[in-house]
C-alpha positions in Angstrom: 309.8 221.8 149.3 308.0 218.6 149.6 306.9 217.0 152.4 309.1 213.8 153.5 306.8 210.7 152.9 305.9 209.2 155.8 307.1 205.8 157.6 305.4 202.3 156.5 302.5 202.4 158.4 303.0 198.7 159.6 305.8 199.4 161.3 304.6 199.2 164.3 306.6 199.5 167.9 306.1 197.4 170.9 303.3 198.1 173.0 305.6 197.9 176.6 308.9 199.5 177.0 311.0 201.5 179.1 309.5 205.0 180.2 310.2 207.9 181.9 307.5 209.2 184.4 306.6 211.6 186.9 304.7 212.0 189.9 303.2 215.2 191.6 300.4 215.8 194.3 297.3 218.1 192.8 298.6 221.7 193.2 295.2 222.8 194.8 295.9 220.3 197.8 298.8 221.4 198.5 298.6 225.4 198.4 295.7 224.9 200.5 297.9 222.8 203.5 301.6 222.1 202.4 302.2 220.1 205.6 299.3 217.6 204.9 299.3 214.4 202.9 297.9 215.2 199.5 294.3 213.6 198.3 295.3 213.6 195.0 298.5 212.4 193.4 299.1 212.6 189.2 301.5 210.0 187.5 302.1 211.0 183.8 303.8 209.1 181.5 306.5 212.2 180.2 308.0 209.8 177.5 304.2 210.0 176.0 303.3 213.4 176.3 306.6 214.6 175.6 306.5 212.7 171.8 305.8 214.1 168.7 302.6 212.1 168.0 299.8 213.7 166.0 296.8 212.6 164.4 297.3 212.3 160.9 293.7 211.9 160.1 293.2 212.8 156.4 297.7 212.6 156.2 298.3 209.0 155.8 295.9 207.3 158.4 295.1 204.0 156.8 291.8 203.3 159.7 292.0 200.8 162.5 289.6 198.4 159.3 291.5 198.2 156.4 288.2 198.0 154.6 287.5 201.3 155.9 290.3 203.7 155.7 287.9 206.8 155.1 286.8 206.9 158.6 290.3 206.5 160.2 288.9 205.0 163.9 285.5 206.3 163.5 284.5 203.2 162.1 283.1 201.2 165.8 281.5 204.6 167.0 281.5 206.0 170.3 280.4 204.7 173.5 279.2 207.1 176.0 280.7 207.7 179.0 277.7 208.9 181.1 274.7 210.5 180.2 276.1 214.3 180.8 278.1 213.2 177.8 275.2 211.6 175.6 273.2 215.0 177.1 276.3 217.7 175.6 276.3 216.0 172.4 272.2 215.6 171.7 272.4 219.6 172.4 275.2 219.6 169.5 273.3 217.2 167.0 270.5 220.1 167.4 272.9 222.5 165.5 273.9 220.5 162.7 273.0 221.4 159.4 273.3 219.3 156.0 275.9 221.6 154.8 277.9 220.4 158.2 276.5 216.9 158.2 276.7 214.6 155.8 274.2 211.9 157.4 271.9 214.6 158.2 269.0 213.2 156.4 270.0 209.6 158.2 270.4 210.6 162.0 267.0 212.7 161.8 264.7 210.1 160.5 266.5 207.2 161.6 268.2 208.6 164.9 272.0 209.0 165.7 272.3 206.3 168.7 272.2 202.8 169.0 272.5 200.1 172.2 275.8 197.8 172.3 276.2 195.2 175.1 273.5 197.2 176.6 275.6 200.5 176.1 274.5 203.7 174.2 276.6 204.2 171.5 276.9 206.5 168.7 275.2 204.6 165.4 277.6 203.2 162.6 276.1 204.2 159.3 278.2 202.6 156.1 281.1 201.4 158.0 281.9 204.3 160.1 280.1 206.7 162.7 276.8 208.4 161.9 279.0 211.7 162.6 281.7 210.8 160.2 281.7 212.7 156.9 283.5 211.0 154.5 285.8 211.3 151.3 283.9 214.0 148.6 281.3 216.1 151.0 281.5 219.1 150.1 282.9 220.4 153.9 285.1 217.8 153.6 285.6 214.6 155.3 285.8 214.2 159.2 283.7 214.6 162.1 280.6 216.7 161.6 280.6 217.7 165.5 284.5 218.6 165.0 283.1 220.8 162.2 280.7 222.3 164.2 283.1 223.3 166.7 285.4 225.1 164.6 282.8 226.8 162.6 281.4 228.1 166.0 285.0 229.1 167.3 284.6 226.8 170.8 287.1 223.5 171.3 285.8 220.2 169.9 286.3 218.9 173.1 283.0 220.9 174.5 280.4 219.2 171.6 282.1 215.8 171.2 281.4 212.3 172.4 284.4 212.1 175.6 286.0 209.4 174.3 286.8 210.8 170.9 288.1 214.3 172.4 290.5 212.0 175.2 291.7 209.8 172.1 294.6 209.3 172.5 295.0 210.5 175.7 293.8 208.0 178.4 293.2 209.1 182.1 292.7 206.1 184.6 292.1 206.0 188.6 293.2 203.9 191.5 293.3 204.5 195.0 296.8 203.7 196.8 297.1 202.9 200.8 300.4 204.4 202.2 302.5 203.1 204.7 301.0 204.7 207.5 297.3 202.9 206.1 296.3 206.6 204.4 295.2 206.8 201.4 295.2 209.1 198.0 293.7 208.7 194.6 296.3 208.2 192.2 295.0 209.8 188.6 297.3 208.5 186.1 297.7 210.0 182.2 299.4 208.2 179.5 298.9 206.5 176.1 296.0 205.5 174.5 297.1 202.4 173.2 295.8 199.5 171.7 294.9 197.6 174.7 292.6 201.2 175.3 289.9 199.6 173.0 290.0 196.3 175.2 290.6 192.9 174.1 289.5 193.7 170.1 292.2 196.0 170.2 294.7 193.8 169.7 292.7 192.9 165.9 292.6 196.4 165.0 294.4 196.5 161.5 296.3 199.7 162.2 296.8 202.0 164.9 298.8 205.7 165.0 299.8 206.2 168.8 302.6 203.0 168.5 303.9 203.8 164.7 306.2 205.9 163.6 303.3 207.5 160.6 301.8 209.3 163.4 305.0 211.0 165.4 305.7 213.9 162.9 303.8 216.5 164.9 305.6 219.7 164.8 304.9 220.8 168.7 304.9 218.2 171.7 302.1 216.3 172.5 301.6 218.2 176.0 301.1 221.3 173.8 299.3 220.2 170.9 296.4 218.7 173.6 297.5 221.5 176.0 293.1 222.2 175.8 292.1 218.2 176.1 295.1 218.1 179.2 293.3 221.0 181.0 290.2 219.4 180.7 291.6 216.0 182.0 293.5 217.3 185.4 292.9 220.8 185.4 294.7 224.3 185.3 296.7 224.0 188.1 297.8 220.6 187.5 298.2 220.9 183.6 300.5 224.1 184.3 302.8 221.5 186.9 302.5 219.1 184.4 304.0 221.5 181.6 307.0 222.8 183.5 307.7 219.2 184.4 307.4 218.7 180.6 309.5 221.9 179.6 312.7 220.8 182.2 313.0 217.6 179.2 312.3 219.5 175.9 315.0 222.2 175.0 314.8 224.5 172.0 317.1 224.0 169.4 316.8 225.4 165.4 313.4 225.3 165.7 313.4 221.5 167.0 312.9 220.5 170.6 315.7 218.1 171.4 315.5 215.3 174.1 317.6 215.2 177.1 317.5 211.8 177.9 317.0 209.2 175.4 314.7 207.5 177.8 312.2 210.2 177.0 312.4 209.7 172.9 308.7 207.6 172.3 309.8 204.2 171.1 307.6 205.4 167.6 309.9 208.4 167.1 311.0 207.7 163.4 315.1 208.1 164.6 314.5 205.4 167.3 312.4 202.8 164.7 315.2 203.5 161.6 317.7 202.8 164.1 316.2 199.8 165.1 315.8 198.7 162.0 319.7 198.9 161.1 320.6 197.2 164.3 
């Protein structure tokens, strides 16, 4: 049977909306004093996590460049978050081989990094990152340290660049006073919109998390990133997170269902058809 063709890719949702979320202290703090103020408090955004989003890299994905759909959003590179980051994925590079590689030849005699706005980046190489294989190698197209990862059985999240494993989950901090002047870090998780990639976001041709293209994931997003989730908070706060996800998905012919509309993504395809025939 044929696969349904996906939505037009420019139909794109509004970035703000009504959401469902959830609060919970870490699960550590409390187990080790129930009667004391937790230090650490998670907000989730459950609408988000509870959607059927999935990258559909190599499935449809036009590119955030129209000039560039090959490398999907690989085409700016990756920034670094700190240099344990740049470190894991120099110790990667190490194990790549031209049959894994494509830009082999490139990032050994030309190197693999560059400086932006001061920042170490990953290099752009034809319109897309150094580590992007494109259309007609002969492992196929898509990231050589992705490759690497699967061909040595470990996540991708342990050899690649931090903000291409989190993508497109975003974590974020703040610290919140209470009434009675204590205080708690508040670690929140949610979508990695377009405002993610700062103010050039917003000129990005395309983008999946927003449009309907990208929600035709066949598990829940808390499950299909259940490893890049347990990275982000934790075990013990991923398994919290899960049950809290669980109480608004049922089971239902093989579907999950939604409880509350409030939970359905505003990019679910039912939700954007049925705006489209208000």
């Amino acid at each position: 049977m044929p696969a349904a063709p996906l939505p037009d890719p420019v139909d794109e949702t509004p970035l703000d909306g009504p959401r469902l979320w959830v609060e919970f202290p870490e699960p550590a703090d409390v187990a080790d004093d129930p009667d004391a103020a937790p230090g650490t408090v998670y907000r989730c955004d459950l609408t988000w996590l509870t959607s059927d989003y999935t990258c559909i890299f190599g499935a449809g994905c036009p590119g955030i460049h129209a000039d560039a759909p090959d490398v999907g959003c690989c085409a700016l590179g990756a920034h670094f978050t700190e240099p344990a980051d740049s470190d894991r994925v120099a110790a990667a590079v190490q194990r790549l081989t031209p049959a894994t590689w494509q830009y082999h030849a490139t990032g050994r005699a030309e190197g693999w990094t560059e400086v932006e706005d001061g920042d170490l980046k990953t290099r752009v190489v034809d319109g897309g990152c150094v580590f992007a294989n494109r259309s007609g190698f002969a492992a196929g197209a898509g990231c050589a340290l992705h490759l690497l990862a699967l061909t040595e059985g470990v996540e991708p999240l342990t050899l690649k660049p931090d903000v291409c494993w989190q993508l497109p989950l975003k974590r974020s901090y703040r610290t919140v006073t209470r009434g009675d002047g204590t205080e708690y870090l508040e670690v929140t998780i949610t979508e990695y919109d377009r405002r993610g990639w700062g103010e050039g976001g917003h000129d990005l041709d395309w983008y999946c998390t927003s449009n309907p293209a990208a929600h035709v994931g066949t598990r829940p997003l808390f499950r299909s990133a259940e490893a890049e989730l347990r990275e982000l908070v934790g075990d013990g706060a991923y398994e919290e997170l899960a049950r809290h996800c669980e109480a608004l998905v049922g089971r239902a012919g093989g579907a999950h269902r939604r409880l509350l509309p409030l939970t359905v993504h505003p990019a679910d395809p039912a939700r954007a058809r049925a705006r489209r025939t208000r």
